[in-house]
N, C-alpha and C positions, 0 to 999 in steps of 0.2 A: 633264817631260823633252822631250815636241816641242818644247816651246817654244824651249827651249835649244838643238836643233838647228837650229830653225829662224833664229833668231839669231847661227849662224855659231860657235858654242861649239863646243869639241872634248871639253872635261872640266867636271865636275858634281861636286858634295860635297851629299852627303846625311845630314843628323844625325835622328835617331827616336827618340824616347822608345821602352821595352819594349812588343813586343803591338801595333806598328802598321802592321808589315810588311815592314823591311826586307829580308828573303831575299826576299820575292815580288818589290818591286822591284829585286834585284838580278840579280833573272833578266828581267828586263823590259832591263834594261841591257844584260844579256849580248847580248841578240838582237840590239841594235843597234851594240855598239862591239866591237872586235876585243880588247881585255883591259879587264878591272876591277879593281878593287884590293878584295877583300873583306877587312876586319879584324874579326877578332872576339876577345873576350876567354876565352871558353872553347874545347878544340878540339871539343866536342861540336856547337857552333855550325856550324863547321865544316862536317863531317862529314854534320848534318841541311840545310844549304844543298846540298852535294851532290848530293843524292837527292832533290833535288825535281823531279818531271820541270814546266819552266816552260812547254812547247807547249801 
């Protein structure tokens, strides 16, 4: 992801197989852009991105 900023990018797509982290880096994201676009197929998914404190 620095990289990308550093590179003058404003937007990133991110694909992850099951179990490799994407909430975590989605909160990693949040820190740095002013929205994200979370999609998830479940709304439990959801719900558990929510409540993860990312600090």
């Amino acid at each position: 992801m620095n990289k990308t900023l550093e590179e003058g990018y404003s937007k990133e797509l991110v694909v992850m197989a099951t179990g490799l982290g994407k909430t975590y880096l989605a909160g990693s994201f949040a820190e740095k852009f002013k929205r994200i676009l979370f999609i998830a197929h479940r709304e439990e998914i959801l719900y558990q991105a929510k409540s993860v404190p990312f600090k």
